[in-house]
PDB file of the backbone (N, CA, C, O) and the ligand in Angstrom, with CONECT records:
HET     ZN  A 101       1
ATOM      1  N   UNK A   1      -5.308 -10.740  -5.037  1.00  0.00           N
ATOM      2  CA  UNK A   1      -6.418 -10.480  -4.104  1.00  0.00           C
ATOM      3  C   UNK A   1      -6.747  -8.981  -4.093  1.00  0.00           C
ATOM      4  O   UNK A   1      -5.819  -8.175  -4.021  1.00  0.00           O
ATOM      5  N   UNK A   2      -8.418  -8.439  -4.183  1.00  0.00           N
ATOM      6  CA  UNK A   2      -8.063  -6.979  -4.045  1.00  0.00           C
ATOM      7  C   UNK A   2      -8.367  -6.428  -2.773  1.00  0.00           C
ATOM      8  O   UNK A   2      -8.719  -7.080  -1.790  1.00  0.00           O
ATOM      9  N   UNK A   3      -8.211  -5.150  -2.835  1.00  0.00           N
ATOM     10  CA  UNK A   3      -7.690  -4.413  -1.157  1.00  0.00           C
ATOM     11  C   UNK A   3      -8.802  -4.932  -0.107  1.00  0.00           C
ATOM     12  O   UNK A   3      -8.590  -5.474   0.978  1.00  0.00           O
ATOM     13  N   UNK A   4      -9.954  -4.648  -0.665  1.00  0.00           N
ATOM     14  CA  UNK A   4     -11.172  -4.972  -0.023  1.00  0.00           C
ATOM     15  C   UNK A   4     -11.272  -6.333   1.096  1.00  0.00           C
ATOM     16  O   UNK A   4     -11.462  -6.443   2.307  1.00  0.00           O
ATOM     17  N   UNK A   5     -10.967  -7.516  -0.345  1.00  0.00           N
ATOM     18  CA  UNK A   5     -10.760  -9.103   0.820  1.00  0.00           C
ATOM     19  C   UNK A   5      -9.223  -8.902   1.279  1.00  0.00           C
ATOM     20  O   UNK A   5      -9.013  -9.892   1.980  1.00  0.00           O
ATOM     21  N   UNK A   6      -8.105  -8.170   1.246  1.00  0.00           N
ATOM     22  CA  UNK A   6      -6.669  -8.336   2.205  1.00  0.00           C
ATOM     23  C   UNK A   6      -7.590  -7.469   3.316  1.00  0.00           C
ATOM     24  O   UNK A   6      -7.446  -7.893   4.463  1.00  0.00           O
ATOM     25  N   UNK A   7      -8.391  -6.477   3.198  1.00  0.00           N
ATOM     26  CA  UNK A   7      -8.350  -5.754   4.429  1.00  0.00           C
ATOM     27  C   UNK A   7      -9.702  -6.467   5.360  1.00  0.00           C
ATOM     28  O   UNK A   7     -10.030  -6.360   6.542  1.00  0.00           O
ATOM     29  N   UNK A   8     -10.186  -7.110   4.371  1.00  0.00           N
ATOM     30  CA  UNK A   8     -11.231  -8.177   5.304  1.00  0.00           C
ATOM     31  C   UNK A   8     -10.481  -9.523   6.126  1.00  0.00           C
ATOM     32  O   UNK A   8     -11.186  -9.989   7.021  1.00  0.00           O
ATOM     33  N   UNK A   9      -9.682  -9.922   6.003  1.00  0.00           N
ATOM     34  CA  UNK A   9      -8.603 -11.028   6.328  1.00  0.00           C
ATOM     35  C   UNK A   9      -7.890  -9.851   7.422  1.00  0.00           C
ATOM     36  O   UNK A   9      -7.889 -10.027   8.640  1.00  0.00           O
ATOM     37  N   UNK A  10      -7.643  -9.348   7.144  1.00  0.00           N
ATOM     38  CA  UNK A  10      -6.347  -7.983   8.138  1.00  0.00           C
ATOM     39  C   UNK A  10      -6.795  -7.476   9.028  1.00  0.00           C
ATOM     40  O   UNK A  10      -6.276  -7.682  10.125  1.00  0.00           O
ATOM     41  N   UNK A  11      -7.778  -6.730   8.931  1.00  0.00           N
ATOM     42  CA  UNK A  11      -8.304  -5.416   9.619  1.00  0.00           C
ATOM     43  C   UNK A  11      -9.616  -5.965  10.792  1.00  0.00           C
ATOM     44  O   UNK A  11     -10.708  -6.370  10.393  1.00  0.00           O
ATOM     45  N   UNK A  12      -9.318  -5.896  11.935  1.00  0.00           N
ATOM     46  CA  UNK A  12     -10.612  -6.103  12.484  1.00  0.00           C
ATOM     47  C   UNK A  12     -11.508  -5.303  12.494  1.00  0.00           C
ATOM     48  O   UNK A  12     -11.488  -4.084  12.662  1.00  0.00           O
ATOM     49  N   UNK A  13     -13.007  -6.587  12.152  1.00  0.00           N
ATOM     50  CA  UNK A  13     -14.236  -5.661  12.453  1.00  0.00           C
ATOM     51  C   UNK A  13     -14.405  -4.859  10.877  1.00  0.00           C
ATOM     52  O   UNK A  13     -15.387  -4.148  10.667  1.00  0.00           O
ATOM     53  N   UNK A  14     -13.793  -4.980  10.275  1.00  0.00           N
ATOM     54  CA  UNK A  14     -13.575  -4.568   8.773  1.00  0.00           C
ATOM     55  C   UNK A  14     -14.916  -5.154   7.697  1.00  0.00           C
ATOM     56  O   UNK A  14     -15.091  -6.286   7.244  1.00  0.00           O
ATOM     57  N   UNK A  15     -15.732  -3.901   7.518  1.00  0.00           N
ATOM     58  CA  UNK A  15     -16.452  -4.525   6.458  1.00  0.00           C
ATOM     59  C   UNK A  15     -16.282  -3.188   5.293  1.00  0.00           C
ATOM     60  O   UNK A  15     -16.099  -2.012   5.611  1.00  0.00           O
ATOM     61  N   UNK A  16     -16.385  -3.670   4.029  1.00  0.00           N
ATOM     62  CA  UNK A  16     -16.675  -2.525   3.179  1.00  0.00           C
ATOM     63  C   UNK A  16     -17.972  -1.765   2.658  1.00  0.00           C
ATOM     64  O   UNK A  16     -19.061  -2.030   3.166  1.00  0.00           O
ATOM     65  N   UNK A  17     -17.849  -0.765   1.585  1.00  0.00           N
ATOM     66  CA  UNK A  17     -18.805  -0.289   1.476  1.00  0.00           C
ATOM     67  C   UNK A  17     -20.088  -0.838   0.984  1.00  0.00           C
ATOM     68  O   UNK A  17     -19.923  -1.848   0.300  1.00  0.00           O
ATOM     69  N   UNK A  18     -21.365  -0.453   1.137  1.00  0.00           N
ATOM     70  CA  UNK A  18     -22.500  -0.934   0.071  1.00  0.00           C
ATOM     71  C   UNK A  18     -22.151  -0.632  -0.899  1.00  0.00           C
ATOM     72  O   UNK A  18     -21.526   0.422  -1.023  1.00  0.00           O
ATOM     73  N   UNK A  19     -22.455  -1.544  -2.088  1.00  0.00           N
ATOM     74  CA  UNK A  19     -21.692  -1.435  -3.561  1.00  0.00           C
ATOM     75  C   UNK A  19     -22.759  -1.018  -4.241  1.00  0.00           C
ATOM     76  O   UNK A  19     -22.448  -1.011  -5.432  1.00  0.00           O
ATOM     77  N   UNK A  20     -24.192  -0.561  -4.045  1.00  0.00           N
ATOM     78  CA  UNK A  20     -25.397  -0.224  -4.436  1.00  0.00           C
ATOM     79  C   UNK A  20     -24.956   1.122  -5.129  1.00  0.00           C
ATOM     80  O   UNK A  20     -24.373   1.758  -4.250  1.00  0.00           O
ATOM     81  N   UNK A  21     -24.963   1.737  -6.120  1.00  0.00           N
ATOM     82  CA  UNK A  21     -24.361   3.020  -6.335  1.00  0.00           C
ATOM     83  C   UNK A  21     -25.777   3.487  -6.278  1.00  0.00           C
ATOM     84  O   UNK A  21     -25.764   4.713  -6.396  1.00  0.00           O
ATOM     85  N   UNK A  22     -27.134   2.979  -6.131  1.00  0.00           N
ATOM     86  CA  UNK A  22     -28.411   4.337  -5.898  1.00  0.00           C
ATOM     87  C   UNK A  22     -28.644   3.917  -4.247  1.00  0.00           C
ATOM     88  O   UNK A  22     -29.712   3.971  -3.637  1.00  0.00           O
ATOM     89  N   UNK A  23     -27.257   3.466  -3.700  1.00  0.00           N
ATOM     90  CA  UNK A  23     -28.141   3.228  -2.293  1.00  0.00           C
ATOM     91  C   UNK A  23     -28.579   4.410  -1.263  1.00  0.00           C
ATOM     92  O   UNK A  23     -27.920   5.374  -0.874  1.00  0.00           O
ATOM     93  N   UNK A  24     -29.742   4.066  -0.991  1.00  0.00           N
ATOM     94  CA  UNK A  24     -30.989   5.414  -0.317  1.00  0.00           C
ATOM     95  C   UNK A  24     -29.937   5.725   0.962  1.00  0.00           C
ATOM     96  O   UNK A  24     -29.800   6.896   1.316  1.00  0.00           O
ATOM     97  N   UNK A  25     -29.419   4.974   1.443  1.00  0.00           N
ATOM     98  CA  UNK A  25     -28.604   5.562   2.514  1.00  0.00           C
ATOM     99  C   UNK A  25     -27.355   6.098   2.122  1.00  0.00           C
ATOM    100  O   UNK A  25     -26.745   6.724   2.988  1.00  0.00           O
ATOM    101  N   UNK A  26     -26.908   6.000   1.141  1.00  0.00           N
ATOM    102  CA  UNK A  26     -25.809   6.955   0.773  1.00  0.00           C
ATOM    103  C   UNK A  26     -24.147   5.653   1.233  1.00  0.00           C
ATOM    104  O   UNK A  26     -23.116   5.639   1.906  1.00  0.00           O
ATOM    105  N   UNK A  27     -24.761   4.992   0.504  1.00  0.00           N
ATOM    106  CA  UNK A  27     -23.720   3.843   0.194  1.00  0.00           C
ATOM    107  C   UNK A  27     -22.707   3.640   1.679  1.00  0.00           C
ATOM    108  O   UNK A  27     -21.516   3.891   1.489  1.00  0.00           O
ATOM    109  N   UNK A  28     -23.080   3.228   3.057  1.00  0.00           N
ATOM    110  CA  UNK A  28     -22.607   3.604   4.097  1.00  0.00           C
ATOM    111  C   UNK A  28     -21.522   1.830   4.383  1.00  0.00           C
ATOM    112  O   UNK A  28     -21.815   0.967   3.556  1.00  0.00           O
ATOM    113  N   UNK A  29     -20.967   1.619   4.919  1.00  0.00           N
ATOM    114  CA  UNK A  29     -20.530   0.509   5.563  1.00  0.00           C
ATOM    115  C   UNK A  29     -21.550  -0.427   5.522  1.00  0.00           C
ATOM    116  O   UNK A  29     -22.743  -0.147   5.646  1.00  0.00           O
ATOM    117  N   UNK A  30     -21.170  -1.353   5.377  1.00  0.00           N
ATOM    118  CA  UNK A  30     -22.112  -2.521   5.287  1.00  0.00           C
ATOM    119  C   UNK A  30     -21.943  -3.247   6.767  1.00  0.00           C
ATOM    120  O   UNK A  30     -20.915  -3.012   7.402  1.00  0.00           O
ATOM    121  N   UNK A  31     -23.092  -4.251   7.394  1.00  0.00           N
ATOM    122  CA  UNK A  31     -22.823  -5.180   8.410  1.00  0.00           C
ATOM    123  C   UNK A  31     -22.609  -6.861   8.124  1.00  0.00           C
ATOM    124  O   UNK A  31     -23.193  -7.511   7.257  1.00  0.00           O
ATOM    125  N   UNK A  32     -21.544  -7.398   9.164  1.00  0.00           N
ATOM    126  CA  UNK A  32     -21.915  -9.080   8.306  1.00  0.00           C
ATOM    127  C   UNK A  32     -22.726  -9.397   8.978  1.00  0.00           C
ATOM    128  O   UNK A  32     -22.869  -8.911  10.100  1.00  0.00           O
ATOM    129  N   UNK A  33     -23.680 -10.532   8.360  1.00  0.00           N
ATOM    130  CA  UNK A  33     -25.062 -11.097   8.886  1.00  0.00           C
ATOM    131  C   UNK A  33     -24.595 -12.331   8.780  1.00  0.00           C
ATOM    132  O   UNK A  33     -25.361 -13.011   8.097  1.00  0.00           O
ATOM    133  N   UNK A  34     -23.643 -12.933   9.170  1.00  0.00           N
ATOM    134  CA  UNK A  34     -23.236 -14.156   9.041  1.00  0.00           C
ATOM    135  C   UNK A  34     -23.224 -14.953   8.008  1.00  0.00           C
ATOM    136  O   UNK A  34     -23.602 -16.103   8.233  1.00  0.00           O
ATOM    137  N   UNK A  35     -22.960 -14.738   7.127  1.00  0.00           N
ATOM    138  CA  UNK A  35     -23.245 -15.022   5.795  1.00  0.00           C
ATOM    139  C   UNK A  35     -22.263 -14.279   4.494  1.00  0.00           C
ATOM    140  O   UNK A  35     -21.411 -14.744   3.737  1.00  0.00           O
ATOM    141  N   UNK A  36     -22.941 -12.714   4.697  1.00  0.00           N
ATOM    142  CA  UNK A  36     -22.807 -11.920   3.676  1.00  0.00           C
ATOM    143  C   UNK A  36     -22.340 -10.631   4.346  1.00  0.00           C
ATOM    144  O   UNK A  36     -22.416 -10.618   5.574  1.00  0.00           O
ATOM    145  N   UNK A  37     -21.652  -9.046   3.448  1.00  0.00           N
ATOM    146  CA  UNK A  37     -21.777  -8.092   4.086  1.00  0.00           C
ATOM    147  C   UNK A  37     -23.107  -7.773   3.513  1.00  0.00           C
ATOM    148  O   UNK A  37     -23.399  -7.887   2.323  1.00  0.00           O
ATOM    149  N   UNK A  38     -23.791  -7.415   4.345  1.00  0.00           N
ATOM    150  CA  UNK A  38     -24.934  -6.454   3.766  1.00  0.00           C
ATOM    151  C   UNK A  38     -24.999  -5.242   4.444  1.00  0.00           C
ATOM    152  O   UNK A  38     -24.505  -4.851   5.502  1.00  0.00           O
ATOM    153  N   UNK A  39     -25.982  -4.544   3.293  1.00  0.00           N
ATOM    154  CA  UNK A  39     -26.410  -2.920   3.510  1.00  0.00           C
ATOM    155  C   UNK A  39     -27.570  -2.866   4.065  1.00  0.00           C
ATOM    156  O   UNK A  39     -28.335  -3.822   3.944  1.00  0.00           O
ATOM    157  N   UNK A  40     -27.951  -1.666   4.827  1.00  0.00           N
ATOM    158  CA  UNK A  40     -29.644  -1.567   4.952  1.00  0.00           C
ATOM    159  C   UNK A  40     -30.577  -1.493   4.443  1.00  0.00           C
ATOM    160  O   UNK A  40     -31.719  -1.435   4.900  1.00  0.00           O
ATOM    161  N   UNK A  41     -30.012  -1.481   2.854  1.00  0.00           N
ATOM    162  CA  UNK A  41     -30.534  -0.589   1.680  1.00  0.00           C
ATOM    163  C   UNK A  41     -31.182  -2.469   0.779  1.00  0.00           C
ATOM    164  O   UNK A  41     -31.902  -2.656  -0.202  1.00  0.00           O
ATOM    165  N   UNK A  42     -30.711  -3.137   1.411  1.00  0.00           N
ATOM    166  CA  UNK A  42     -30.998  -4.662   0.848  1.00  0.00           C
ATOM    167  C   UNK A  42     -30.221  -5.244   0.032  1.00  0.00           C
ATOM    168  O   UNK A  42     -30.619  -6.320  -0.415  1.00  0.00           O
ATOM    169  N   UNK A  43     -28.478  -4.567  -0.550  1.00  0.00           N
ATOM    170  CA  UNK A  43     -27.987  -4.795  -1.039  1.00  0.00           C
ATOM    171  C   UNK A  43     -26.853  -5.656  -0.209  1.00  0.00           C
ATOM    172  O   UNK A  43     -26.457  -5.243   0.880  1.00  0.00           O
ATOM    173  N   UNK A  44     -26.213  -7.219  -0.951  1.00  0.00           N
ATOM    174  CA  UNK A  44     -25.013  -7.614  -0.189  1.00  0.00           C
ATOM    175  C   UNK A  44     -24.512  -8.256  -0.979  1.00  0.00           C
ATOM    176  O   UNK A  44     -24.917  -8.525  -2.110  1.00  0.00           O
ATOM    177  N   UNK A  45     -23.142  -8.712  -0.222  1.00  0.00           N
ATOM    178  CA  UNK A  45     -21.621  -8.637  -1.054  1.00  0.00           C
ATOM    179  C   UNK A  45     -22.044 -10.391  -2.024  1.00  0.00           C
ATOM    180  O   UNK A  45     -23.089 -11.038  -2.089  1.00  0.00           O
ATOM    181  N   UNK A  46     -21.195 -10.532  -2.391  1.00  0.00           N
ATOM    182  CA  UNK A  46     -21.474 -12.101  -3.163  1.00  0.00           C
ATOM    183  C   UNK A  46     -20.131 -12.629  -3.175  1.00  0.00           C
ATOM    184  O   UNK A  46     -19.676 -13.054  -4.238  1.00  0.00           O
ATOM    185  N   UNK A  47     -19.199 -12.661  -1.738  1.00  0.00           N
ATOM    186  CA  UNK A  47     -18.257 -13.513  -2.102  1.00  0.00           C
ATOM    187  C   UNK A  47     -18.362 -14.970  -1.780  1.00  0.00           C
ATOM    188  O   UNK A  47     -19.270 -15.403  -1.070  1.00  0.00           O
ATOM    189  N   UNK A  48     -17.444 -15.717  -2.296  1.00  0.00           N
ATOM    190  CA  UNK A  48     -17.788 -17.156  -2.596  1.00  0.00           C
ATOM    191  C   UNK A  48     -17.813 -17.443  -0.766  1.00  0.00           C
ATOM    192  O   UNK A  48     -17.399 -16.700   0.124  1.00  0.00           O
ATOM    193  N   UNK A  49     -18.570 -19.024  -0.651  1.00  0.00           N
ATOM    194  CA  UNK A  49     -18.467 -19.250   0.616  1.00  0.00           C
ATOM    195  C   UNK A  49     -17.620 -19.623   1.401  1.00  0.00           C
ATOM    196  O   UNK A  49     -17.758 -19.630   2.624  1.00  0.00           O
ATOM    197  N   UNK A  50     -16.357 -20.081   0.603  1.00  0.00           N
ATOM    198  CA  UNK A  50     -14.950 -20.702   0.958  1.00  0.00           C
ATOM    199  C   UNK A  50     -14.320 -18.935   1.405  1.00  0.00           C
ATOM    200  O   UNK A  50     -13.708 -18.831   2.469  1.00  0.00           O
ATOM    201  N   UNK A  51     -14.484 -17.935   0.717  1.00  0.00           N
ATOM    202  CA  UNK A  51     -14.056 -16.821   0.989  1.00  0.00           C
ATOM    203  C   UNK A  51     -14.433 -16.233   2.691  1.00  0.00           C
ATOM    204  O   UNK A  51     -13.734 -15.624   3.501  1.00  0.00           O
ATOM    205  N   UNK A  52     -15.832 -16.730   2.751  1.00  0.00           N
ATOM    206  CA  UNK A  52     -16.877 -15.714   4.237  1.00  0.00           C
ATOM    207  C   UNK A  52     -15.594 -16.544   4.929  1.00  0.00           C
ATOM    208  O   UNK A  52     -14.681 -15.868   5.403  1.00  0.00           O
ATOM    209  N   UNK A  53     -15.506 -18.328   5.003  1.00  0.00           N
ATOM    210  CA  UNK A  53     -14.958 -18.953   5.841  1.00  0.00           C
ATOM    211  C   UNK A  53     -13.664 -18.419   6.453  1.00  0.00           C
ATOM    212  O   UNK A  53     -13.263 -18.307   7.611  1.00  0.00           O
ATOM    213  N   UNK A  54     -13.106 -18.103   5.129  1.00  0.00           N
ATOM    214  CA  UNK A  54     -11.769 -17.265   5.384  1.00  0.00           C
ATOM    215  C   UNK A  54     -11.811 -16.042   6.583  1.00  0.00           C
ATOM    216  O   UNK A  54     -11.238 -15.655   7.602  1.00  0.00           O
ATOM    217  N   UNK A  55     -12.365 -15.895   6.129  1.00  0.00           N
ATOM    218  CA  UNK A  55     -12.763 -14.075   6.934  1.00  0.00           C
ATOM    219  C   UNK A  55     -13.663 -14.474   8.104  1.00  0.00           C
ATOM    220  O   UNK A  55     -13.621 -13.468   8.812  1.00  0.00           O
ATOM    221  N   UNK A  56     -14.473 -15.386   8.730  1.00  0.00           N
ATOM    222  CA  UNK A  56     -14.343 -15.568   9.758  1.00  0.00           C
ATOM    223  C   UNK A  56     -13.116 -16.169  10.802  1.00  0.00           C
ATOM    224  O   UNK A  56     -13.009 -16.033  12.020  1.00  0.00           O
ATOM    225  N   UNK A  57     -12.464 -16.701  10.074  1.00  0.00           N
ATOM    226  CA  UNK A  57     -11.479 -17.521  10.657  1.00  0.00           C
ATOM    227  C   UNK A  57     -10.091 -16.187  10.546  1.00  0.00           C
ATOM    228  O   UNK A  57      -9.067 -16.317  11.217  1.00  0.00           O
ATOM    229  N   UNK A  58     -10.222 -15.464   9.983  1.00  0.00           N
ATOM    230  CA  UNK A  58      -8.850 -14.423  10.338  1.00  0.00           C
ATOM    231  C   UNK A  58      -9.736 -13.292  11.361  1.00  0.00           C
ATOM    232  O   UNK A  58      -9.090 -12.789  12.281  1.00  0.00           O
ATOM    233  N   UNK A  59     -10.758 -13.018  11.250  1.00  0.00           N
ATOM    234  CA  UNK A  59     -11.489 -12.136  12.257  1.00  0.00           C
ATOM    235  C   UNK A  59     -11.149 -12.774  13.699  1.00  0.00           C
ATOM    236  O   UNK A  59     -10.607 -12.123  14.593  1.00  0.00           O
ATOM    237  N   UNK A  60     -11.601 -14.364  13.838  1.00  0.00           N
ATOM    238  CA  UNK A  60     -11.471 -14.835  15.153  1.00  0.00           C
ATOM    239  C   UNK A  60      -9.615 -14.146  15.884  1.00  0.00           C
ATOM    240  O   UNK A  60      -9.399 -13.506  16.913  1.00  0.00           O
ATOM    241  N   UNK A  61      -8.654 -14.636  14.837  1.00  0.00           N
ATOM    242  CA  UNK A  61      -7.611 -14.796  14.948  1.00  0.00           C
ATOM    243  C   UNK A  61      -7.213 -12.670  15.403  1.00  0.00           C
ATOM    244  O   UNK A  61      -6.489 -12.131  16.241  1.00  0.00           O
ATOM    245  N   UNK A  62      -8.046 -12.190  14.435  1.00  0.00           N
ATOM    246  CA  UNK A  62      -7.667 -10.942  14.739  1.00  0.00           C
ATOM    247  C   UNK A  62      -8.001 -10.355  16.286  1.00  0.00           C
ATOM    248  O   UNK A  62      -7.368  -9.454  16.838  1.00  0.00           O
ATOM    249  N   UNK A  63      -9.003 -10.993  16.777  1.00  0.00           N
ATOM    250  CA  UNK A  63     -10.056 -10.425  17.823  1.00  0.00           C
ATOM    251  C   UNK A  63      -8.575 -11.121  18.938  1.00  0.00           C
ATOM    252  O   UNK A  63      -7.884 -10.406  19.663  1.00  0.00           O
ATOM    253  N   UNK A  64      -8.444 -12.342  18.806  1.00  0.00           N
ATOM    254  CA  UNK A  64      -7.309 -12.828  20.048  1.00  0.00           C
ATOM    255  C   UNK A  64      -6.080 -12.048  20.036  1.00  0.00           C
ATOM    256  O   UNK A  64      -5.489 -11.766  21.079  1.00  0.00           O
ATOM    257  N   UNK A  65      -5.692 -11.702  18.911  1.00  0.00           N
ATOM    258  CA  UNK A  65      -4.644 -11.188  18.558  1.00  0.00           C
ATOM    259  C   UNK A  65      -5.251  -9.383  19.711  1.00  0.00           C
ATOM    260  O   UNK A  65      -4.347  -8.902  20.394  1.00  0.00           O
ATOM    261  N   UNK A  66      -6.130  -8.927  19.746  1.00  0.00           N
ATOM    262  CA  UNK A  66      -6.209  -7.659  20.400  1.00  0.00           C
ATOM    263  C   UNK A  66      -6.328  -7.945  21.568  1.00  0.00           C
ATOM    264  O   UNK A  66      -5.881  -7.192  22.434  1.00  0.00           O
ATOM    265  N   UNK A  67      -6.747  -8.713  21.769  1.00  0.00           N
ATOM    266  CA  UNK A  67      -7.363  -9.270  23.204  1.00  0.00           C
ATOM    267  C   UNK A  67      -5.756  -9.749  24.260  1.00  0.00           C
ATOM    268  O   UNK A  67      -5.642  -9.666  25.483  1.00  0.00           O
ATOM    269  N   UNK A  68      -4.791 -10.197  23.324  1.00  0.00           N
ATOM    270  CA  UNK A  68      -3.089 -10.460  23.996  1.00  0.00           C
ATOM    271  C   UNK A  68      -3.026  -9.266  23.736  1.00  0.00           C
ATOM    272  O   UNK A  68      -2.958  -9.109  24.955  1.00  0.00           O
ATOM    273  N   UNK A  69      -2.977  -8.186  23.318  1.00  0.00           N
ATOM    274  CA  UNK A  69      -2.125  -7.056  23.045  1.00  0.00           C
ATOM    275  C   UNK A  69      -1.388  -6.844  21.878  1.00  0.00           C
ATOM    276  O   UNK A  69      -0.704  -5.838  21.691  1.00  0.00           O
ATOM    277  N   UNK A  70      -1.519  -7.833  21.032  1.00  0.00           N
ATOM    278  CA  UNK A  70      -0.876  -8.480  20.354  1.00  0.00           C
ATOM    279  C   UNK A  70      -0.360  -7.618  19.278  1.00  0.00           C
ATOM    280  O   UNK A  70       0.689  -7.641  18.634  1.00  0.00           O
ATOM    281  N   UNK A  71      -1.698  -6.622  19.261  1.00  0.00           N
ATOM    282  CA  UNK A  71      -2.110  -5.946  17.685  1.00  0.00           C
ATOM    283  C   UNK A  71      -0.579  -4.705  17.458  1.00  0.00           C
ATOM    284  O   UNK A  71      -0.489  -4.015  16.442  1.00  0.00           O
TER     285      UNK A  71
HETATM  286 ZN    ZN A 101     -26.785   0.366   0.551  1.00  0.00          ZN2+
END
């Protein structure tokens, strides 16, 4: 797995960079749109959909996990 999807599964609130290397905003954090990460720049991620599922379902788990103290 590379660092990017362990730290998307791990890390809350975790998105990575725009992967656009001419992106006009200067390749910044991307947002998820429920779906995808995307950039402002119109660029977004292409992981498979079994993958997003993943990563919503460890995000939920991460968010409870802060919310007990847990973290
Ligand atoms: Zn961008």
């Amino acid at each position: 797995m590379s660092l990017v999807r362990e730290n998307l599964l791990t890390q809350l609130n975790y998105t990575p960079y725009c992967g656009n290397a001419s992106c006009v905003f200067g390749m910044p954090r991307t947002a998820f749109n429920g779906n995808q990460m995307e950039c402002r720049c119109g660029w977004q991620s292409q992981f498979e959909p079994e993958f997003i599922e993943q990563y919503k379902a460890a995000q939920v788990e991460l968010k409870q996990n802060e919310k007990a103290g847990a973290v």
